[in-house]
Structure formats: C-alpha cells, structure tokens
N, C-alpha and C positions, 0 to 999 in steps of 0.2 A: 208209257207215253202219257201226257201231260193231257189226261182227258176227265175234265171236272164239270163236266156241262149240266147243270139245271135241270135240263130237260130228261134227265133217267137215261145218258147214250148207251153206258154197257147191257143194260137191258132191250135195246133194241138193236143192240149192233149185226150186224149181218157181215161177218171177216172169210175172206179167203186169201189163204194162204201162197198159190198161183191159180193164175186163171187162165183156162183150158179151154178153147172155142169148144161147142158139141163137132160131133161129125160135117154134121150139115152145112156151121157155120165156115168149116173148114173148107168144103165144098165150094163154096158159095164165092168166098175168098179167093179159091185157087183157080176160078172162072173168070174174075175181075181180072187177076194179073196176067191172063192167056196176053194181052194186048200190054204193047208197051205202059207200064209203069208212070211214065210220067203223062204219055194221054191221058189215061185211066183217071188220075189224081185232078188235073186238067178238068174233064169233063165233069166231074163231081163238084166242081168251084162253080163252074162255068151254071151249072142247076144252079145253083145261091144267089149267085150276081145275077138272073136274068131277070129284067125291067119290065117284062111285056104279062109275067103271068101273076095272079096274087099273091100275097106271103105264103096262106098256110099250105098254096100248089106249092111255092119251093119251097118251104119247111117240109113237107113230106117229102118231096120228090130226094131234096137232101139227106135228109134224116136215112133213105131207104139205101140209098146210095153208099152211106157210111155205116150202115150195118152189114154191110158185107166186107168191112174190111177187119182185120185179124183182130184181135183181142190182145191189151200187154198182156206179157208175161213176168214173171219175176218181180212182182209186187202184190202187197198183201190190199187188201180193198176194205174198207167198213162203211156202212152207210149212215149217214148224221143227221141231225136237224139240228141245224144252227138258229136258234132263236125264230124258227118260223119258218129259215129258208135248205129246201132241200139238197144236199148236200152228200158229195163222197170225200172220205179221208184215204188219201193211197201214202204207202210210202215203199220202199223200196225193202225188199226180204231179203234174208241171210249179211243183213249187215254186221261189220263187225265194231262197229261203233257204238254208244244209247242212241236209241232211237228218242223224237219227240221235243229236241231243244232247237231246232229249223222247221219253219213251214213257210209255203208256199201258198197265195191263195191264187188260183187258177179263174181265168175271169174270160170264156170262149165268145167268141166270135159267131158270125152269122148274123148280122145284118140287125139286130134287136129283133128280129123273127124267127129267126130258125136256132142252130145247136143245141147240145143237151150235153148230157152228163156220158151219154154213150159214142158222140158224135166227138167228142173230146178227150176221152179217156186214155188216149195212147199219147198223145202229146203230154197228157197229164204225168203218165206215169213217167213216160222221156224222161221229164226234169223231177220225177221225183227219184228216181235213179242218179242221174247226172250231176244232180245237186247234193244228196243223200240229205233228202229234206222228206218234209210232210206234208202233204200235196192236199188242200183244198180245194174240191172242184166244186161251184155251186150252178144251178139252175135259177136263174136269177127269171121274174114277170118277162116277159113277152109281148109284142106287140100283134096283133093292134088291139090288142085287149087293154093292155096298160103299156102307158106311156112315160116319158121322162117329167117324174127325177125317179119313178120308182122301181128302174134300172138300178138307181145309185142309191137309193137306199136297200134293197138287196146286198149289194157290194160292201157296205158299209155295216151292216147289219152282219152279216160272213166274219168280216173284219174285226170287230168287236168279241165276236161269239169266239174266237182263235184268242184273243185278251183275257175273256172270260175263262175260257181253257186251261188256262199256263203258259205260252208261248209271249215271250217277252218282244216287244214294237219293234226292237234291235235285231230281232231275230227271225223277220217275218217281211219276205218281200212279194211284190204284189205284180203280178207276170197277167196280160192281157195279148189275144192275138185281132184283130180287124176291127172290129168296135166294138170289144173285149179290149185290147188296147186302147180305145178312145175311153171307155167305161173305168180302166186302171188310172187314169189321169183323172176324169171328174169324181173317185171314189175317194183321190189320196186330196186331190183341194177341197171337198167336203171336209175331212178329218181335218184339215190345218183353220178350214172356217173358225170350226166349231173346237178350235182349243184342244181339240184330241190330238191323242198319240199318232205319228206317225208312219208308216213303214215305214224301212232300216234303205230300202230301195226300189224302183219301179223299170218294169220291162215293158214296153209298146212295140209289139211286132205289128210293120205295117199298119198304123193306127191310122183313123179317120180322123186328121184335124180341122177339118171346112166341110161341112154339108154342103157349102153352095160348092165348093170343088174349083177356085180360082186358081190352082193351081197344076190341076188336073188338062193334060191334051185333051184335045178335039178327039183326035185319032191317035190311040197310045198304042206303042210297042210292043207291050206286054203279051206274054203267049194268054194270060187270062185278064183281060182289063178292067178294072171298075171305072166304068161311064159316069160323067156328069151326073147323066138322067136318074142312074142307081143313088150315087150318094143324094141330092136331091127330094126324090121320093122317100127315102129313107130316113131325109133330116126332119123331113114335113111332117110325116108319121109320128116319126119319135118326139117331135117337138109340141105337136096338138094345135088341132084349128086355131086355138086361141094365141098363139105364138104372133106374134109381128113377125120377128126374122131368125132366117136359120142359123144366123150368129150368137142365138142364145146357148144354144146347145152343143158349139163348135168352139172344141177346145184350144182353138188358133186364139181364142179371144180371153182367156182366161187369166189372170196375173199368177203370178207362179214365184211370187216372193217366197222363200223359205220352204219349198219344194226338195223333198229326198232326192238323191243321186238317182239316175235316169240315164236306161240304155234303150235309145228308137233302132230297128231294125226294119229295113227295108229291100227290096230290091233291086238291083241297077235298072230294070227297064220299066219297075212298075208304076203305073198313072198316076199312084201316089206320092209317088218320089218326090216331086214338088212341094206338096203339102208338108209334107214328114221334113223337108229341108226346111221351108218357113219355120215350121214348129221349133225344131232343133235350132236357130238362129233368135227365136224370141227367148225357149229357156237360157242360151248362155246369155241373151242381155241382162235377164233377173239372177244372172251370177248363179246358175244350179249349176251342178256337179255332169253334167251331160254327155254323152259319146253318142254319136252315129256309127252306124254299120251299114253298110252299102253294100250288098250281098250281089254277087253277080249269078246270074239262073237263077235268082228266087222269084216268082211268081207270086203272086196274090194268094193268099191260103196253101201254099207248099208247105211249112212248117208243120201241116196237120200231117201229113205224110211220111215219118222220118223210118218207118218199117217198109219204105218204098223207093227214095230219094234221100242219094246219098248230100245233097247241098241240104236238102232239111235238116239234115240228120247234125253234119255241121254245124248249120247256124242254132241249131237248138243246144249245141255245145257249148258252143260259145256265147251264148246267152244262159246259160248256167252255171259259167266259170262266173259272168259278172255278178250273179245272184251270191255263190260261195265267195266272193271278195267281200259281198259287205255286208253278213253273216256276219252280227256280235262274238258269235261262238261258230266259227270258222272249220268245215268237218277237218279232218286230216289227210294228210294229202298221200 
C-alpha cells in the first residue's frame, strides 16, 4: 500500500486483520436488535437530531447508542495521523487484486457535534468492501469547541495527507453522509479555490444544503425528520456569533464552476429533499457532471445502518458503483 507519510505511520500503525466484537460487545448488539431493526436504527438518529437537549448530551447519548452496534468484519483497520488529523485507514481483506491505488476519504455526519471514527466505521468499511478501495475515515474538530472553516480544513488537511501518500487526485473520491456530505462539497471548493488537485469525484448522502432550511416542511414525512429548528441551531453554531448570515456556511450559495462529478443521495420522504433538489438544480446550471438518487425508505441517517437495513445496504451500493466509475484505475469487475 502507498503509505509514505512523514509522520513515521508504520511505526505507529496498529492493523487488524478482521475485527471481532469481544463477547460483551456481542452481547450488547444482539439486545439492541431484540426490537425491530429499523426502530432500533430510527431511535439512534432520532438522539442526534434532537433540538431541545445540548451537543455534547447528544454526542454522548449517540456516540453510546452506536457502540452497541456490531463491528465490520472482513476488513483490515490501521490507525494514522494524517498531518495532525486523527485518522483510520480500512480497506478491505483477502483481496485479490493490489491493494492501495483507490481510496476513499470518509467524511461522517453528526451534526458538526457528535460522530467519531467508531460511530462510522461500518459504513466505512461498506464502501471500502463495495468499492475495493482504501477507506479514510477522519475525526475532523467538533463543535462547539471549534467552529467553521476548521471543519474544512480538517477535511482538506486528510486530503492532502492521501496526496502526500501516493494515491493519485484521479483516484481518490471523496464520500460524506449529513454534514459530512455538506463538509465533502465545502472541502472539494476549498481545493478548486486554492488551485489544488481535485477529487476524481464527490458523494453527498443527504447533505445539508441551507442552514436556514428554506426548503425543508413545516411538518415533514419522514419516519426521522431534521426540523428547521435543528438545521438552524446548527448553522448558527458552526457559523460563530460573528456570522451575519447562515448563507455563509450553506452550500446552496457556493459557485461550483469546475466542480468534479457528483452523486446527491437522498430520500423520497426526507425534509431534506427539497434542499438536496435545489442543490442538484444549481450544480447542473454550473454544467457539473451531477446525478440525483431519490431513494425510497431512506430516512435521514439510514445509510449508517447497512448491517441492519436492507435499502441502506442498497443505496450504499450503489453509491459505490458510482465511486468505481470514476476510479482513474477502475478495480476489476
């Protein structure tokens, strides 16, 4: 694998080969699914998006929720420091291809308060299976410690440090899910600012494209909803007292000239839908490479689920076929 990091990584690497839940966790897991599977999955979203208690009450409440869920398997794990930022490298085991000319950087969701490297790790490994790529997941700053831009330089910092690597622009797509998605759009227009290389392609599941949420119902559908009031509080936080308006930070507003091909994923009944549609109607006016997917049963944060939910399981498929289309070096099929 194409690993030439600065920082001493084979000296610190920490690889497993598969990874085994212990007993307990096993335990712990096979109590969560006693109850239907898609509640279960539901009620764990449902901790993230709630408006009324503080961040780090839902970053824990979530965080606690998603450690009882299984651990992949059939993927080898090492732990990295990308230039600063904390970091796992997965890729997928017993391939029979080289390993290390595909990676993946992995950019999770949670609200810019909550996920982690553990709350992510199965959707990680999904697409690093699915894709037969090499899966960076990073732990990007946190709010309300720190605020935006220095989410996005995190993101961009990861990005580089996969440059610095071996892993060729051409070969390296950049997959966010909730604002992780929102974070994979203001990471890749950062790079086209600033004259850098770009990713080969971008994946936005269910992304945040309006903080003010203009295009978000009153009263949404969806079995788990993100409310005005969430995205809102959320834009205000991550944008800092000193913001005028939530339009800074909201990627509806950004120009997107010369933007890499781009696949939004959303779902048919979710509050986001609107936005995600806006979005996807400004990229094709800047002439990008664009596809929508309009998932029916996908709910808000479903995708983290796919060891659960067979439509996750799906839509993560087929969000990693689009990933191996526009792979410079395309695996074998």
């Amino acid at each position: 694998m194409p690993l030439r990091s600065k920082t001493g990584l084979a000296g610190r690497a920490m690889a497993c080969l598969l990874l085994v839940s212990s007993p307990i966790d096993m335990a712990r897991a096979e109590d969560t699914t006693k109850s239907d599977p898609r509640s279960r999955a539901k009620e764990i979203i449902a901790r993230l998006l709630d408006d009324k208690s503080d961040f780090r009450d839902r970053r824990l409440r979530f965080d606690e929720a998603m450690s009882a869920t299984p651990e992949p398997t059939r993927v080898q794990i090492r732990q990295v420091d990308a230039d600063g930022v904390d970091g796992e490298l997965i890729w997928p085991a017993r391939l029979h291809h080289p390993l290390g000319k595909r990676a993946i950087l992995y950019l999770h969701g949670g609200g810019f308060y909550g996920g982690s490297m553990r709350s992510h790790r199965n959707i990680a490994a999904s697409f690093a299976k699915a894709s037969s790529a090499d899966v960076l997941l990073i732990e990007y700053r946190l709010l309300p410690q720190y605020r935006f831009p220095r989410q996005v330089e995190d993101a961009v910092t990861a990005f580089r440090w996969l440059l610095e690597s071996g892993y060729e622009a051409a070969n390296i797509v950049v997959i966010g899910d909730s604002v992780g998605g929102t974070l994979a759009l203001q990471m890749s227009l950062r790079q086209i600012a600033t004259n850098g290389e770009k990713p080969a392609a971008v994946i936005a599941i269910s992304p945040v494209a309006d903080f003010e949420g203009a295009g978000v119902p009153a009263h949404g559908e969806d079995e788990v909803s993100v409310s005005r009031e969430w995205l809102q509080q959320v834009g205000k936080e991550y944008a800092g007292k000193g913001s005028p308006s939530l339009q800074t930070v909201s990627p509806i507003n950004s120009d997107y000239s010369g933007f890499p091909p781009i696949l939004l994923q959303v779902g048919d009944k979710e509050a986001l839908r609107g936005d995600v549609q806006r979005l996807f109607e400004k990229l094709k006016a800047a002439n990008v490479d664009v596809r929508l997917d309009v998932v029916p049963g996908l709910f808000h944060g479903a995708s983290l689920f796919p060891f659960w939910l067979d439509d996750a399981r799906r839509s993560n498929q087929n969000a990693a076929e689009f990933a191996m289309a526009h792979f410079a070096d395309r695996p074998p099929q």
